[in-house]
LOGURO-704063 format. One record per residue: x, y, z of N, C-alpha, C in turn. Coordinates in steps of 0.1 Angstrom, whole numbers, padded with zeros to 4 digits, always signed. Each point is the difference from the previous one (the first is absolute). Layout:
XYZXYZXYZ ...
% end
This chain:
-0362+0171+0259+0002-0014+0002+0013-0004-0007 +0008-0009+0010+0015+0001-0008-0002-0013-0011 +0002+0000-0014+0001-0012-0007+0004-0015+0004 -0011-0012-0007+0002-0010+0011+0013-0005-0009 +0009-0008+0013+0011-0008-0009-0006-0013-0012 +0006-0001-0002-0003-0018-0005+0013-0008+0000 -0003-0009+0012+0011-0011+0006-0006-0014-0007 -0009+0003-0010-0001-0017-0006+0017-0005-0007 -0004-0011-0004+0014-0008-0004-0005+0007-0018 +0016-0006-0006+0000+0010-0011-0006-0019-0007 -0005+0000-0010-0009-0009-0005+0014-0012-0011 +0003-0007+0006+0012-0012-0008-0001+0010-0018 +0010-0005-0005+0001-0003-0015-0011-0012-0006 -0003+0002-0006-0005-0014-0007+0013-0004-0008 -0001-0015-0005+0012-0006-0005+0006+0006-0017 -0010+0005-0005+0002+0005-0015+0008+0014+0002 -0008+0006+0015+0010+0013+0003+0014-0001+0003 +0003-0009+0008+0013-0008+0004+0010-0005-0005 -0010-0007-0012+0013-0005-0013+0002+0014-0011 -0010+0010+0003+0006+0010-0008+0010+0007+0010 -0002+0003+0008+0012+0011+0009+0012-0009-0005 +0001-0011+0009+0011-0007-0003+0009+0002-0014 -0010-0005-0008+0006+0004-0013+0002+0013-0002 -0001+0012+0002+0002+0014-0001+0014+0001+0011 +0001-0005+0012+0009+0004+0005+0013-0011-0007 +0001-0012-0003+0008-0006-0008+0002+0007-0013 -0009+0009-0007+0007+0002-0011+0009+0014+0009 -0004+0007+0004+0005+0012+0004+0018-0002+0007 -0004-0008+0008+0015-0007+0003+0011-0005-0010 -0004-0006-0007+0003-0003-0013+0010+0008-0012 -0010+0013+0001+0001+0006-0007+0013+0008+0006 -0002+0002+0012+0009+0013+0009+0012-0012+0000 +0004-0010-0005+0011-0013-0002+0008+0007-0011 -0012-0003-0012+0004+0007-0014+0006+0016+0000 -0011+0005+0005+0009+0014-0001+0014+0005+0008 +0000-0011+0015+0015+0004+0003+0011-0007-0009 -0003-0010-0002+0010-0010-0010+0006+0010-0013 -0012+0007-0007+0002+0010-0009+0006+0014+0002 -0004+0004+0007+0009+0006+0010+0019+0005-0001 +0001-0015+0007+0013-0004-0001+0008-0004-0010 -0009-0009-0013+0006-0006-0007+0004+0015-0011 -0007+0013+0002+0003+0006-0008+0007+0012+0004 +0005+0000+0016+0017+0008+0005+0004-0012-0002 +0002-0005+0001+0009-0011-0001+0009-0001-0020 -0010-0001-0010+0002+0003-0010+0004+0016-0008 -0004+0008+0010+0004+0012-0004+0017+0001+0007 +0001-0003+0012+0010+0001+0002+0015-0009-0009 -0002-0014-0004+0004-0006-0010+0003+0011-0011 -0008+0005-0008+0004+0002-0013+0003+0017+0008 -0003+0007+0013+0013+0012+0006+0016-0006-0002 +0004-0015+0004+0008-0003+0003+0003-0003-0015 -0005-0005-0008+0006-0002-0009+0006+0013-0009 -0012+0008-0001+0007+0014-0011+0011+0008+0007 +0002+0003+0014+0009+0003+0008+0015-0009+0003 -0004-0012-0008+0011-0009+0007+0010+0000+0009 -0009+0000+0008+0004-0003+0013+0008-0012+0007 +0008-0003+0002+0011-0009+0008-0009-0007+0008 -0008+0007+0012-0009-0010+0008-0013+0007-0004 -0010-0013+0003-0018+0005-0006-0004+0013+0013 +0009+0010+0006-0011+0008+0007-0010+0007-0002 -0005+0000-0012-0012+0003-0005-0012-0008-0003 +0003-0015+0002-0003-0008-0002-0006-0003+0015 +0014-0003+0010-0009+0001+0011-0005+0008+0010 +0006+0014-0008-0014+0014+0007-0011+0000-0002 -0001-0006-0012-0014+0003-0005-0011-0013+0005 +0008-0008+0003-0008-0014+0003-0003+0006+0012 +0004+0004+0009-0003-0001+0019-0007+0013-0004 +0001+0008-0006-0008+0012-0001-0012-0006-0007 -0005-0007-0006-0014-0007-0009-0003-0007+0012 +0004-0011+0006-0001-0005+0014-0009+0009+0006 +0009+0012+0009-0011+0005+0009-0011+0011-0006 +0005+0002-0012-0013+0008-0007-0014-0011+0000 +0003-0012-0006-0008-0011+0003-0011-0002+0012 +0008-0002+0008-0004-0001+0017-0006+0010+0000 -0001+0012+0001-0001+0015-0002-0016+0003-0006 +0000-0004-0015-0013-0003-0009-0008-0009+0011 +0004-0016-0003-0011-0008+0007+0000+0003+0012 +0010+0007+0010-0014+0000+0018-0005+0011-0005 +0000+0013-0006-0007+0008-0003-0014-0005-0004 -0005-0007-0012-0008-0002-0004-0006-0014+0012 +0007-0007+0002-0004-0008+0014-0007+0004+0014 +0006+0010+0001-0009+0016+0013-0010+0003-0006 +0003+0001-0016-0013+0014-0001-0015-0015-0002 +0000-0008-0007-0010-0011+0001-0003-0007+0011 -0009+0007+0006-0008-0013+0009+0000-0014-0002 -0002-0005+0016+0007-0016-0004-0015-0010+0003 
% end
């Protein structure tokens, strides 16, 4: 006998469940804000004091390292954005 389905409806949240997800998915968002920002702010700073000890005429280490923290950024958060269910 082939196993029976179950086509019932999946049972609402209650509201205490509700204001916790929300709050879990707000901090998580949040958080993945913080970590690109950090991210960046620190090629961005590394590249600065590359440009500085090299003295360099123009910041291109300054701004390799920023577009390169950029898509490492992007990179980290959809990673971790794919891998957490939504």
């Amino acid at each position: 006998m082939p196993p029976q389905e179950n086509h019932s409806k999946p049972e609402p949240e209650k509201p205490d469940e509700q204001r916790a997800s929300r709050a879990r998915n707000y901090m998580k968002y949040s958080g993945m804000a913080f970590q690109m920002g950090g991210i960046i702010l620190f090629g961005v700073w590394v590249g600065k004091k590359l440009d500085e000890r090299f003295s360099t005429s123009t910041p291109w280490f300054t701004v390799g390292l920023a577009l390169f923290s950029v898509f490492a950024a992007l990179y980290i958060v959809l990673k971790d954005f794919m891998k957490t269910p939504s």
